[in-house]
Predicted model as a PDB file, atoms N, CA, C, CB and O in Angstrom, pLDDT in the B-factor column:
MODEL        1                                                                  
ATOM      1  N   UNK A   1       0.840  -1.187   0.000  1.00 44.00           N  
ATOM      2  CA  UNK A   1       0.000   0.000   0.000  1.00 44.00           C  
ATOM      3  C   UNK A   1       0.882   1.247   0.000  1.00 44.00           C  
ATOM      4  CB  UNK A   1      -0.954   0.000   1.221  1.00 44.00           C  
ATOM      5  O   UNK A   1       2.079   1.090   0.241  1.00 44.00           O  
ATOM      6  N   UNK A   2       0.420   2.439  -0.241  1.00 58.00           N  
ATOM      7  CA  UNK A   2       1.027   3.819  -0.602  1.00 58.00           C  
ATOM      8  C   UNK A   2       1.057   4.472   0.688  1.00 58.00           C  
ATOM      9  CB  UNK A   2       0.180   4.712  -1.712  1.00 58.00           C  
ATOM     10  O   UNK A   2       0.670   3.936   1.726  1.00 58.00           O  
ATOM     11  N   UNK A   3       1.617   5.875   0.581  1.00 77.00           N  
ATOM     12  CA  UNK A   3       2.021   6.620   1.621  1.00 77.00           C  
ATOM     13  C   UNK A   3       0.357   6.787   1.350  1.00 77.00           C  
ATOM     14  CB  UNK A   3       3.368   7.897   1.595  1.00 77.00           C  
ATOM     15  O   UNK A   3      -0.196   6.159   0.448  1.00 77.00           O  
ATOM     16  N   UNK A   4      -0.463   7.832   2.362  1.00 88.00           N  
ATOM     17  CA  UNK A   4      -1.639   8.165   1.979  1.00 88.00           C  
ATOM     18  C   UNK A   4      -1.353  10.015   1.941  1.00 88.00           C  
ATOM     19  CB  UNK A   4      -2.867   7.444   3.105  1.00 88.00           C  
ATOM     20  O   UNK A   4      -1.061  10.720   2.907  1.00 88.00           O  
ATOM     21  N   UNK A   5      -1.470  10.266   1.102  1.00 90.00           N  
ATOM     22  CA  UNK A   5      -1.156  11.614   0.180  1.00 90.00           C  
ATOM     23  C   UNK A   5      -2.072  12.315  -0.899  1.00 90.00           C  
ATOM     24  CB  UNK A   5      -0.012  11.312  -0.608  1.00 90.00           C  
ATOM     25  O   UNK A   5      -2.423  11.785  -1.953  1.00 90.00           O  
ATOM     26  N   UNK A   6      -2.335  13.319  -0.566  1.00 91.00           N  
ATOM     27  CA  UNK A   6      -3.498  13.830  -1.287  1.00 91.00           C  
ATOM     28  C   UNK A   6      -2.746  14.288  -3.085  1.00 91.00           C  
ATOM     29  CB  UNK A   6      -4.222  15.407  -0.190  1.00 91.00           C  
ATOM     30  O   UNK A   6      -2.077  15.276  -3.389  1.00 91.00           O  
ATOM     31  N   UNK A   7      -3.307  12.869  -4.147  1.00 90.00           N  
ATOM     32  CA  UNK A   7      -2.607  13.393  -5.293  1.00 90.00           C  
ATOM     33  C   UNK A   7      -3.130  14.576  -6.505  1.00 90.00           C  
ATOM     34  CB  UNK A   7      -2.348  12.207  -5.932  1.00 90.00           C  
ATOM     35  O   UNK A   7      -4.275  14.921  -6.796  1.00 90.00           O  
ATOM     36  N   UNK A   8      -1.675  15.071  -7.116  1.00 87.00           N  
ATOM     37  CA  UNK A   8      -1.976  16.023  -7.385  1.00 87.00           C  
ATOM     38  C   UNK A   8      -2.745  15.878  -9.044  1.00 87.00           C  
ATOM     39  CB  UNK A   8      -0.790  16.811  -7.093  1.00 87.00           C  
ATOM     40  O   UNK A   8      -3.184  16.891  -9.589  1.00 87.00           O  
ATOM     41  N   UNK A   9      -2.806  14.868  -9.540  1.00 86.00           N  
ATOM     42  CA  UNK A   9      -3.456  14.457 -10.989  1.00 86.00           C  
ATOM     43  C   UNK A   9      -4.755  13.650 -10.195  1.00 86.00           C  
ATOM     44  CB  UNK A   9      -2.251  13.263 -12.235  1.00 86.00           C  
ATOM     45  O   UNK A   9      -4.629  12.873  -9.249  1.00 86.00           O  
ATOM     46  N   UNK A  10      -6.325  14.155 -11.009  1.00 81.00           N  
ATOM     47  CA  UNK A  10      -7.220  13.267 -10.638  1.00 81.00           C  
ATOM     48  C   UNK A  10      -8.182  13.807  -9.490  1.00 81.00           C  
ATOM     49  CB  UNK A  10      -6.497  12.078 -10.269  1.00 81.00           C  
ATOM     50  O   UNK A  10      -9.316  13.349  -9.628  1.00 81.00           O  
ATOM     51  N   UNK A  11      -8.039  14.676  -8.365  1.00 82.00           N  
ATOM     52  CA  UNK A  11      -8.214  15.277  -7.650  1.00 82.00           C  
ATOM     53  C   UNK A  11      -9.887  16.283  -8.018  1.00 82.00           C  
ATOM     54  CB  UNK A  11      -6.859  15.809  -7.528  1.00 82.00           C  
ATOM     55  O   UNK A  11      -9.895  16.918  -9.073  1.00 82.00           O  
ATOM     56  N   UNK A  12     -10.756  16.323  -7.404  1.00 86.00           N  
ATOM     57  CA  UNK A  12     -12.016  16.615  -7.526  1.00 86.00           C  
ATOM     58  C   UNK A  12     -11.474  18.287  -6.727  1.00 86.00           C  
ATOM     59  CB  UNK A  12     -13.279  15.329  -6.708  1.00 86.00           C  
ATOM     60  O   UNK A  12     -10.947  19.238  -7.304  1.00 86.00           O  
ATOM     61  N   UNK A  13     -11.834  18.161  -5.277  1.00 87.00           N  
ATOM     62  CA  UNK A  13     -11.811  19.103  -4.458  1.00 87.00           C  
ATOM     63  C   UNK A  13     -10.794  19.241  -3.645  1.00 87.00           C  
ATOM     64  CB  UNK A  13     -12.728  19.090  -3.876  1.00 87.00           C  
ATOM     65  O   UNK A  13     -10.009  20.163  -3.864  1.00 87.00           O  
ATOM     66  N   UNK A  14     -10.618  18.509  -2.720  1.00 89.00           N  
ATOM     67  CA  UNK A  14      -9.317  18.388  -1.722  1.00 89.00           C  
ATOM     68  C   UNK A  14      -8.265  17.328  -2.273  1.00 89.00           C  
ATOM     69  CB  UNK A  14      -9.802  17.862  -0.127  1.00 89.00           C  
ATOM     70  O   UNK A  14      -7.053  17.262  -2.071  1.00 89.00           O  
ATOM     71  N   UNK A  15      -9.064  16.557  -2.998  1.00 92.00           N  
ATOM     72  CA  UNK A  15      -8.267  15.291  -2.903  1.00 92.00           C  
ATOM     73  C   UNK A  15      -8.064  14.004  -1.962  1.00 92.00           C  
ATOM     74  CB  UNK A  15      -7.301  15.694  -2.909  1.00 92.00           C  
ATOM     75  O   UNK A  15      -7.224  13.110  -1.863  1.00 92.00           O  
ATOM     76  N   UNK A  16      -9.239  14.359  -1.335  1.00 94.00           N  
ATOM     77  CA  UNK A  16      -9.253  13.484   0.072  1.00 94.00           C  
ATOM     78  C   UNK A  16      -9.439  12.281  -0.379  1.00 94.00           C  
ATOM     79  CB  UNK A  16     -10.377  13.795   1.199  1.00 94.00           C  
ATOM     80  O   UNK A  16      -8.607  11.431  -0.063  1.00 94.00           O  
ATOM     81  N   UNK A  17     -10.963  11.778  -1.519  1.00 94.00           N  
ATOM     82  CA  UNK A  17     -10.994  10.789  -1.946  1.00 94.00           C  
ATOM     83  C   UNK A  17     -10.207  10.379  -2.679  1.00 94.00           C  
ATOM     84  CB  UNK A  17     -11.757  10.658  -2.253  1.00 94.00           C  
ATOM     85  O   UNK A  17      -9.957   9.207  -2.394  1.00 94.00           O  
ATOM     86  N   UNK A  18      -9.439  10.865  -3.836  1.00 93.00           N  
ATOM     87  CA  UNK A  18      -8.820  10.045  -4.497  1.00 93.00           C  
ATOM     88  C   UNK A  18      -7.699   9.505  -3.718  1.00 93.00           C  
ATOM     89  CB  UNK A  18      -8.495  10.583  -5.636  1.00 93.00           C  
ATOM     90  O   UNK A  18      -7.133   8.452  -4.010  1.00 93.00           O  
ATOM     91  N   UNK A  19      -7.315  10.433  -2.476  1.00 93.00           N  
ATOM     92  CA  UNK A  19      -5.638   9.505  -2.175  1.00 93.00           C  
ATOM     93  C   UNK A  19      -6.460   8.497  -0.882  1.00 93.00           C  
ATOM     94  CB  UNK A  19      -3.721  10.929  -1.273  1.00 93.00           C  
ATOM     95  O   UNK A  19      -5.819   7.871  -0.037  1.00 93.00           O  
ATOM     96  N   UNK A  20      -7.851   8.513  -0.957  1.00 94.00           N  
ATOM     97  CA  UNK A  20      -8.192   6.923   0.261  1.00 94.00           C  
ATOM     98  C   UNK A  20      -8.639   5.980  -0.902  1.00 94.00           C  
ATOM     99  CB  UNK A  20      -9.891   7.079   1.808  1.00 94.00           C  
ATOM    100  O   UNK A  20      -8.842   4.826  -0.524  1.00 94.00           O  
ATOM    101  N   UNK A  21      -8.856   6.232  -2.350  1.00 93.00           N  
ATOM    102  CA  UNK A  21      -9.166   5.433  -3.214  1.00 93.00           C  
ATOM    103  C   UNK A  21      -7.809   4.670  -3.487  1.00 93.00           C  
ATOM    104  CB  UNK A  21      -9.819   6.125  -4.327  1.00 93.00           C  
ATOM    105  O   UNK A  21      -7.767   3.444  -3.589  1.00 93.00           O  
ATOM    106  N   UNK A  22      -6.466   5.665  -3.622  1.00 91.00           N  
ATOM    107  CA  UNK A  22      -5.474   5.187  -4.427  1.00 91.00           C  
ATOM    108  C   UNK A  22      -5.007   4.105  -2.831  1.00 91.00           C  
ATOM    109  CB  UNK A  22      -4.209   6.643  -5.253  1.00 91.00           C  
ATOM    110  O   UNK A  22      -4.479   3.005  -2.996  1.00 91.00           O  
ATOM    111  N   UNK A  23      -5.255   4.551  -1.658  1.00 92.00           N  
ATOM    112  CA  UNK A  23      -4.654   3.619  -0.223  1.00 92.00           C  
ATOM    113  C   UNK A  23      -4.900   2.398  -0.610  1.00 92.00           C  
ATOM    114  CB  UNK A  23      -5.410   3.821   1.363  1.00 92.00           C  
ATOM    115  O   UNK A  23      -4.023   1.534  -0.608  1.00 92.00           O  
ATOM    116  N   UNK A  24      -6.565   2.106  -1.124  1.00 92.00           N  
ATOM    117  CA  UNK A  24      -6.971   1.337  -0.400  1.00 92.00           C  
ATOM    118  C   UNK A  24      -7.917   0.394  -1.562  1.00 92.00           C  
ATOM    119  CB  UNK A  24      -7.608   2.083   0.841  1.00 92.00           C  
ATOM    120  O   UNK A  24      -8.880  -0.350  -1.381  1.00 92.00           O  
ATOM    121  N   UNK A  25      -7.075   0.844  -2.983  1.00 93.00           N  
ATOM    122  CA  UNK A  25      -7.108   0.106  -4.364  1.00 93.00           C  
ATOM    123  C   UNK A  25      -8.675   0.387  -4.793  1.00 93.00           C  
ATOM    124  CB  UNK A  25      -6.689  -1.719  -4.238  1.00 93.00           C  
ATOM    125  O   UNK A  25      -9.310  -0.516  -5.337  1.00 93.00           O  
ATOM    126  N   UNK A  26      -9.128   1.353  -4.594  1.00 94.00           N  
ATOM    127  CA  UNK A  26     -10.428   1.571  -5.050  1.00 94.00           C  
ATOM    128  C   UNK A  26     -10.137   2.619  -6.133  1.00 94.00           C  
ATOM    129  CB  UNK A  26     -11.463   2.027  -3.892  1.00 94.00           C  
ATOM    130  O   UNK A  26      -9.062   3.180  -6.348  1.00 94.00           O  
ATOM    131  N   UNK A  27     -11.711   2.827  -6.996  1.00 94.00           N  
ATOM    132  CA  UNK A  27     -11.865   3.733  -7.868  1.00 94.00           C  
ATOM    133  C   UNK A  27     -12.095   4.741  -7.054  1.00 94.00           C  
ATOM    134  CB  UNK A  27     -12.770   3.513  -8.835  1.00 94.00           C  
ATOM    135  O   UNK A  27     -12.669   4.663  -5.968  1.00 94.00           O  
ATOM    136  N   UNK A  28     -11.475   6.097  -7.764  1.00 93.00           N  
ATOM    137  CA  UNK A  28     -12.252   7.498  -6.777  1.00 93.00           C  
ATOM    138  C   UNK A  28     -13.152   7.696  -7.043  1.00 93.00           C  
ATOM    139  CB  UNK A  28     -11.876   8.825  -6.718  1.00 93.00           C  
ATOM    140  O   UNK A  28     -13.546   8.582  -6.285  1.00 93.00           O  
ATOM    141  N   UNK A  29     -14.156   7.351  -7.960  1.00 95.00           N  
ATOM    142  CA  UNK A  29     -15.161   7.483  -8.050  1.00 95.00           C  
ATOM    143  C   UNK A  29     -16.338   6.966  -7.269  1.00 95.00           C  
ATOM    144  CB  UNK A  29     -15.129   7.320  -8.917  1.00 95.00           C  
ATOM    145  O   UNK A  29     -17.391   7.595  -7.175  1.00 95.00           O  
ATOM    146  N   UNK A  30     -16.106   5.722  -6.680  1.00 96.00           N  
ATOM    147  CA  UNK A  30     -16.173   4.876  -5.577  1.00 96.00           C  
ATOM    148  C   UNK A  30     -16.278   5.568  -4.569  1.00 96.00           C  
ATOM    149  CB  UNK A  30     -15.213   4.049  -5.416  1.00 96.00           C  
ATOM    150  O   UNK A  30     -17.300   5.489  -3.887  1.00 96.00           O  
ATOM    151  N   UNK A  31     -15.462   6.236  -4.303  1.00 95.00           N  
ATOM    152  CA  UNK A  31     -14.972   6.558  -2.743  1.00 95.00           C  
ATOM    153  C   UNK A  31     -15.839   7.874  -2.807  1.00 95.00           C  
ATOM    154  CB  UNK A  31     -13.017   6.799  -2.360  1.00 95.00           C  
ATOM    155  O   UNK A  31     -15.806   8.432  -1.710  1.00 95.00           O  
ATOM    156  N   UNK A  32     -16.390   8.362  -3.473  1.00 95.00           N  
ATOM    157  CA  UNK A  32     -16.875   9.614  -3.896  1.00 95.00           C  
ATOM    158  C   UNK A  32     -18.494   9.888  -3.767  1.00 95.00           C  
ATOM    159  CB  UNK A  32     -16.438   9.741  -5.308  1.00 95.00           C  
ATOM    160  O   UNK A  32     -19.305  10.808  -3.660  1.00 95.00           O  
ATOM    161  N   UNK A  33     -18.393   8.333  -3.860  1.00 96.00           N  
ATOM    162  CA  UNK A  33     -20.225   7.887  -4.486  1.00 96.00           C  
ATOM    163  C   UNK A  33     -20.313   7.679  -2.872  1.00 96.00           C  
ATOM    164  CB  UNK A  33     -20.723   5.993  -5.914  1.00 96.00           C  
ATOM    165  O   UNK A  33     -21.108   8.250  -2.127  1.00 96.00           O  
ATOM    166  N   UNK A  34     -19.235   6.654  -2.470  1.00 95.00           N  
ATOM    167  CA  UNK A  34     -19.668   6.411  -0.923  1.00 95.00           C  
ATOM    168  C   UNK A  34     -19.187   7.438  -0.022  1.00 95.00           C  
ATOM    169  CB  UNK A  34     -19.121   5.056  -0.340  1.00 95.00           C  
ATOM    170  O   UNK A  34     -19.106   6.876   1.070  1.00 95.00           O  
ATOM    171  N   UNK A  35     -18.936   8.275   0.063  1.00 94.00           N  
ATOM    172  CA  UNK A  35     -18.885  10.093   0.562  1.00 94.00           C  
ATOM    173  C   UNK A  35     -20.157  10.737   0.965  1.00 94.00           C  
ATOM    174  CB  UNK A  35     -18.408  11.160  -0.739  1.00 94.00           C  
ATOM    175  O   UNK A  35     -20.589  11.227   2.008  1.00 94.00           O  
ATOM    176  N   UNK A  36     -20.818  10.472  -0.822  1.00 94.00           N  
ATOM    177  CA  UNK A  36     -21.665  11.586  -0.858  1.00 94.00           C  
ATOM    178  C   UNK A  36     -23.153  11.047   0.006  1.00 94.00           C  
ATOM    179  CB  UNK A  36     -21.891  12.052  -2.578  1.00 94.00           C  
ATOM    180  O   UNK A  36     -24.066  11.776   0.393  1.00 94.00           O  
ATOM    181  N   UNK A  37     -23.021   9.316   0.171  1.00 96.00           N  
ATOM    182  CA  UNK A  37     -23.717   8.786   0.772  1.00 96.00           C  
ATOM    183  C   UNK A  37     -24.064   8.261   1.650  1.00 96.00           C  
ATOM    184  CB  UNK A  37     -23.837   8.536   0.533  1.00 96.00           C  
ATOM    185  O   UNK A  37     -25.055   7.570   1.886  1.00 96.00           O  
ATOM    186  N   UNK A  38     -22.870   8.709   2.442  1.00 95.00           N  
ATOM    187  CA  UNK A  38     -22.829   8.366   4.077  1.00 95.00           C  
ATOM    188  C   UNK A  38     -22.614  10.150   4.418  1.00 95.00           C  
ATOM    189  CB  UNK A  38     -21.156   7.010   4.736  1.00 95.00           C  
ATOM    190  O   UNK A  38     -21.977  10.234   5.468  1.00 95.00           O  
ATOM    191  N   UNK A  39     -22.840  11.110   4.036  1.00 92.00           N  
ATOM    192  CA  UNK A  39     -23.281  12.357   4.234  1.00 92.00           C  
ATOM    193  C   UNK A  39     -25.179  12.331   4.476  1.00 92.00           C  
ATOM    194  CB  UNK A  39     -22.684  13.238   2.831  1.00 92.00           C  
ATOM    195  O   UNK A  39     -25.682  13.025   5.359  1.00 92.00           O  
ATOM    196  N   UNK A  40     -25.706  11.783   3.914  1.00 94.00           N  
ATOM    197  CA  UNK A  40     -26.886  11.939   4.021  1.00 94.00           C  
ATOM    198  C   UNK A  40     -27.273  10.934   5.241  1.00 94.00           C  
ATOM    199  CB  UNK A  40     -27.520  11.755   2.696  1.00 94.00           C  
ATOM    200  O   UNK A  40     -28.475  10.754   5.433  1.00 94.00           O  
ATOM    201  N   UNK A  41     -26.475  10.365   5.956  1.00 94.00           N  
ATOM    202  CA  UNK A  41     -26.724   9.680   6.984  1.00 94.00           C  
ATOM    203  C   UNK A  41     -25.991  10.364   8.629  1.00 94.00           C  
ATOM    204  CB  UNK A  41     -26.194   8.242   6.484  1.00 94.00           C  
ATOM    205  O   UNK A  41     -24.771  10.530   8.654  1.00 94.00           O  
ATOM    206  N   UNK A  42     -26.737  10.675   9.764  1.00 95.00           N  
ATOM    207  CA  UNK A  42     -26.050  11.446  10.482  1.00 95.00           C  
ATOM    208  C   UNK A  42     -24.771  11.102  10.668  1.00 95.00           C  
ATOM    209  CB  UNK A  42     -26.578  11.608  11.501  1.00 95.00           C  
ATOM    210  O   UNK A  42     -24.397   9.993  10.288  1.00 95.00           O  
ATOM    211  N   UNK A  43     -23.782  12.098  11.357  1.00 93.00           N  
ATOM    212  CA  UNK A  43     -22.314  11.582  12.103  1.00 93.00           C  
ATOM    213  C   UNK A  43     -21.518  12.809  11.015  1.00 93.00           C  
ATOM    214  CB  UNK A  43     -21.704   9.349  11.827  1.00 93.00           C  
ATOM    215  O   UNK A  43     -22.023  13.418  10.072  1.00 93.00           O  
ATOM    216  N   UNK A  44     -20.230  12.875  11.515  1.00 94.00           N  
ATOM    217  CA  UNK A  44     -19.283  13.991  11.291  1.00 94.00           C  
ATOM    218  C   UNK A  44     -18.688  13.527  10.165  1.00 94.00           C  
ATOM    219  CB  UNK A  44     -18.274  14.332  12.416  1.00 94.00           C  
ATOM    220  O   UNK A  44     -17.490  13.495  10.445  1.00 94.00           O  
ATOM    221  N   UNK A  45     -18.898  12.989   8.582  1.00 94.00           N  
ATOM    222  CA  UNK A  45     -18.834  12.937   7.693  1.00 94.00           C  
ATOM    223  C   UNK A  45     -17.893  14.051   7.247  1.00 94.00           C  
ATOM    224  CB  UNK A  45     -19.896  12.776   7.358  1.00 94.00           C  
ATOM    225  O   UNK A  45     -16.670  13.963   7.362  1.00 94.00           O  
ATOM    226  N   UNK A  46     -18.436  14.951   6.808  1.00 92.00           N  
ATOM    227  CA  UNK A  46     -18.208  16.460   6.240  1.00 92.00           C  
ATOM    228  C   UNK A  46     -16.897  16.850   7.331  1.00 92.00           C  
ATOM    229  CB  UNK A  46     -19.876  17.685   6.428  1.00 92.00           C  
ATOM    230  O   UNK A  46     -15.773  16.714   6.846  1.00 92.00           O  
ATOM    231  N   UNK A  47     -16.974  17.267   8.593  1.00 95.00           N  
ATOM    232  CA  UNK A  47     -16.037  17.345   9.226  1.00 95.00           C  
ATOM    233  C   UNK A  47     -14.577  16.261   9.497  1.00 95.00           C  
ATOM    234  CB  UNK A  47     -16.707  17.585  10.096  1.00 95.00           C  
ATOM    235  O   UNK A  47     -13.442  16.668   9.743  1.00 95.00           O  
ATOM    236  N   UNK A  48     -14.927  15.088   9.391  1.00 94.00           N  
ATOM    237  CA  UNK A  48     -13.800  14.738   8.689  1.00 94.00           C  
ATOM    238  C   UNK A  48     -13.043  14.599   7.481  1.00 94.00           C  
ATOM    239  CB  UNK A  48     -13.759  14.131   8.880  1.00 94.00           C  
ATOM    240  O   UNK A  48     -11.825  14.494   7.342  1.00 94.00           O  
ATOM    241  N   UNK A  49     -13.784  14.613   6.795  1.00 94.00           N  
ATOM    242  CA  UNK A  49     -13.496  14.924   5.505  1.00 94.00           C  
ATOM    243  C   UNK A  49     -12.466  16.534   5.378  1.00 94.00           C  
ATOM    244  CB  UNK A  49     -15.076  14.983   4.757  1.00 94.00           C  
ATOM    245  O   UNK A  49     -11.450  16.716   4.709  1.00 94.00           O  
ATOM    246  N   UNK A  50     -13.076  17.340   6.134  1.00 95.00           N  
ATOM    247  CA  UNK A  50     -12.236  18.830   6.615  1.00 95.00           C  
ATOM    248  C   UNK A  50     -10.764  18.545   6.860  1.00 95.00           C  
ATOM    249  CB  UNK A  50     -12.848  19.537   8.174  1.00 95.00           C  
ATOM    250  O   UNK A  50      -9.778  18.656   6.131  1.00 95.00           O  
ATOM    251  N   UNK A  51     -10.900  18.205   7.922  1.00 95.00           N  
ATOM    252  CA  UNK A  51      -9.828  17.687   8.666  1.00 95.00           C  
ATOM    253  C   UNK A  51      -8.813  16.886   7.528  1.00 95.00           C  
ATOM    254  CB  UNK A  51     -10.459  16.676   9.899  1.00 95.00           C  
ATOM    255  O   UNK A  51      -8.020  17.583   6.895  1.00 95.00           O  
ATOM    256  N   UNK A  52      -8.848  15.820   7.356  1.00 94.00           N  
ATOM    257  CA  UNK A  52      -8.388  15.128   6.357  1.00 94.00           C  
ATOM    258  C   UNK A  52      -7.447  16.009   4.846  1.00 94.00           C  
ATOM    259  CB  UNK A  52      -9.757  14.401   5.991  1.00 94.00           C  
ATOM    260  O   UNK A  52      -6.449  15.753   4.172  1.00 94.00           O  
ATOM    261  N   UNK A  53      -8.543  17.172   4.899  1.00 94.00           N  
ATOM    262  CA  UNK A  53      -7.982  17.830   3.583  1.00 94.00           C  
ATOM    263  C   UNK A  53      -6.415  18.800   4.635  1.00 94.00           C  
ATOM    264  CB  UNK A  53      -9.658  19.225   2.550  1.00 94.00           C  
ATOM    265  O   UNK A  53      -5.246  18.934   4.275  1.00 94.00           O  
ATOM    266  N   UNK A  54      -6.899  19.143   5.558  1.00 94.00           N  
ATOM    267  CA  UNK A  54      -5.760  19.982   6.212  1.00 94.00           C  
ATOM    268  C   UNK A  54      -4.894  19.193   6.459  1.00 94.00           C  
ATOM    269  CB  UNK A  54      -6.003  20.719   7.396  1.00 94.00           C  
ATOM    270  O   UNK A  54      -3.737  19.334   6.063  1.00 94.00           O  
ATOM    271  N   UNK A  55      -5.386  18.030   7.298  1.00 93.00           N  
ATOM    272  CA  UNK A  55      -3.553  16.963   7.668  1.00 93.00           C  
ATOM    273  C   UNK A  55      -2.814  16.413   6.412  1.00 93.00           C  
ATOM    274  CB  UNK A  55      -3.810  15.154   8.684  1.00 93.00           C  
ATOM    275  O   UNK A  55      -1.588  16.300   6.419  1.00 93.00           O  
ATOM    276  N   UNK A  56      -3.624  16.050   5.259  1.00 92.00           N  
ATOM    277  CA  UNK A  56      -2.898  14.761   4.824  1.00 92.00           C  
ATOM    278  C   UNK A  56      -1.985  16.118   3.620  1.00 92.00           C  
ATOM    279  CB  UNK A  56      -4.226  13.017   3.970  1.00 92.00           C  
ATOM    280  O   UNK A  56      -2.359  17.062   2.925  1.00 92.00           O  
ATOM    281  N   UNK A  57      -0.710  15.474   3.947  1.00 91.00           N  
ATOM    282  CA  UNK A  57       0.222  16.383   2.603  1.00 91.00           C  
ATOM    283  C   UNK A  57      -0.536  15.946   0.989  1.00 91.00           C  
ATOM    284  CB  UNK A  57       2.358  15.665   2.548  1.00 91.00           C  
ATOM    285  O   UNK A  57      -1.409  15.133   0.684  1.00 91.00           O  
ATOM    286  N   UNK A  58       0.241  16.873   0.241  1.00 89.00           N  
ATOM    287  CA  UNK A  58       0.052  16.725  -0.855  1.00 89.00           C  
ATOM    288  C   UNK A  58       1.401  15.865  -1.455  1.00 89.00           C  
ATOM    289  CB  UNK A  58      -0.286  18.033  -1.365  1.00 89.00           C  
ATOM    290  O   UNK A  58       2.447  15.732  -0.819  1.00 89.00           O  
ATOM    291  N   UNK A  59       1.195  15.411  -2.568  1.00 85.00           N  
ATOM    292  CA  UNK A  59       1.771  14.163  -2.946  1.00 85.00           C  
ATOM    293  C   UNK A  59       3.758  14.932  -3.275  1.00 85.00           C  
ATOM    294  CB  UNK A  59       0.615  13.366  -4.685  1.00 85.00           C  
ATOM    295  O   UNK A  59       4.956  14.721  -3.084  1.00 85.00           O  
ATOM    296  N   UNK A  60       2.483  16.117  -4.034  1.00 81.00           N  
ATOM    297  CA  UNK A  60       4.256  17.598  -4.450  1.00 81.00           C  
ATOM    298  C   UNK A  60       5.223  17.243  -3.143  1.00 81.00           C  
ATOM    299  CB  UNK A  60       3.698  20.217  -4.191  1.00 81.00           C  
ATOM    300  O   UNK A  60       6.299  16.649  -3.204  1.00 81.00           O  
ATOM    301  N   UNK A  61       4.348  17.931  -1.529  1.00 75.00           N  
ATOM    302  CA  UNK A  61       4.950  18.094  -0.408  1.00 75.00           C  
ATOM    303  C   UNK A  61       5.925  16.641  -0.432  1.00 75.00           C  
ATOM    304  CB  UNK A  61       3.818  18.327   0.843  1.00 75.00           C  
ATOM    305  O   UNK A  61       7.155  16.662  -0.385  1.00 75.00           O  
ATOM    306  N   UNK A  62       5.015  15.287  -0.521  1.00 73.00           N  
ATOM    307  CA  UNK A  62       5.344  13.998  -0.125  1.00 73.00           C  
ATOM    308  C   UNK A  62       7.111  14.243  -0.749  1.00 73.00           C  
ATOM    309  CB  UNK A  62       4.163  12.606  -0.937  1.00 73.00           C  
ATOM    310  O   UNK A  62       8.116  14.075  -0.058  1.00 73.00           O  
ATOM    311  N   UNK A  63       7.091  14.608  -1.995  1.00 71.00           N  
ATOM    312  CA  UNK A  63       8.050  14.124  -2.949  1.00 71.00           C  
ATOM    313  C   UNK A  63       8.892  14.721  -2.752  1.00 71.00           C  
ATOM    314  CB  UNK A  63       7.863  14.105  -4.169  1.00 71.00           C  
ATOM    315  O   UNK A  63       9.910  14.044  -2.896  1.00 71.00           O  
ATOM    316  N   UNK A  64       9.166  16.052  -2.377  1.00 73.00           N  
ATOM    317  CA  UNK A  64       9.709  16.797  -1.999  1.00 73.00           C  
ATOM    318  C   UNK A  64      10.928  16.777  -0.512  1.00 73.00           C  
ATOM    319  CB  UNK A  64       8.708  17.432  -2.052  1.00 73.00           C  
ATOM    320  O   UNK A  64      12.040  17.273  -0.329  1.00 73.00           O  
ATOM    321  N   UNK A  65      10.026  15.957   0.292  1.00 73.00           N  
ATOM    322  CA  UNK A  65      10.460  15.665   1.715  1.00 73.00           C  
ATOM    323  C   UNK A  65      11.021  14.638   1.475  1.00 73.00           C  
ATOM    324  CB  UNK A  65       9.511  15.527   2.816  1.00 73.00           C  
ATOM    325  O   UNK A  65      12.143  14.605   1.980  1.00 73.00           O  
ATOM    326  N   UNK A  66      10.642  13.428   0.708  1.00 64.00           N  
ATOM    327  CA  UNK A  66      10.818  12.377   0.352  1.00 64.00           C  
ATOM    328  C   UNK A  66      10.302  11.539   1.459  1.00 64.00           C  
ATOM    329  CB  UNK A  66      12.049  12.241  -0.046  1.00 64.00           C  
ATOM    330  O   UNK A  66      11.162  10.761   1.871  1.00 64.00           O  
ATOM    331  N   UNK A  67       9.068  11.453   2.117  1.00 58.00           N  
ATOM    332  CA  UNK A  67       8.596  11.149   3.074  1.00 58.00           C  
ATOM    333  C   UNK A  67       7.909   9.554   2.206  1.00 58.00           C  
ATOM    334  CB  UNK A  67       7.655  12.461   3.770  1.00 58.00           C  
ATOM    335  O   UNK A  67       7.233   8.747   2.844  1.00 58.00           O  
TER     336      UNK A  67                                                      
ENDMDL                                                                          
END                                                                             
């Protein structure tokens, strides 16, 4: 499995889904569909999703650090 890194090709909004799609061998489109659909179900969805966009580096940062 990959570093988990928000990449910079492919990327919708934050990039949150595509780099838990690319973790965890899914389509982002996938991860996107099941986002938008566990939002319509209560719990802090959206707020982690927040969060997520602020912690996780970007793939540039990753490469850069060589992390």
């Amino acid at each position: 499995m990959s570093q988990l890194a928000r990449p910079t090709q492919g990327r919708m909004l934050g990039g949150v889904c595509a780099a838990l799609a690319q973790r965890f061998g899914m389509s982002p489109k996938t991860v996107r569909l099941i986002f938008v659909v566990s939002c319509l179900l209560p719990g802090p969805q959206f707020l982690i999703y927040l969060a997520l966009w602020i912690l996780l580096p970007s793939e540039d940062k990753v490469r850069a650090t060589g992390w």
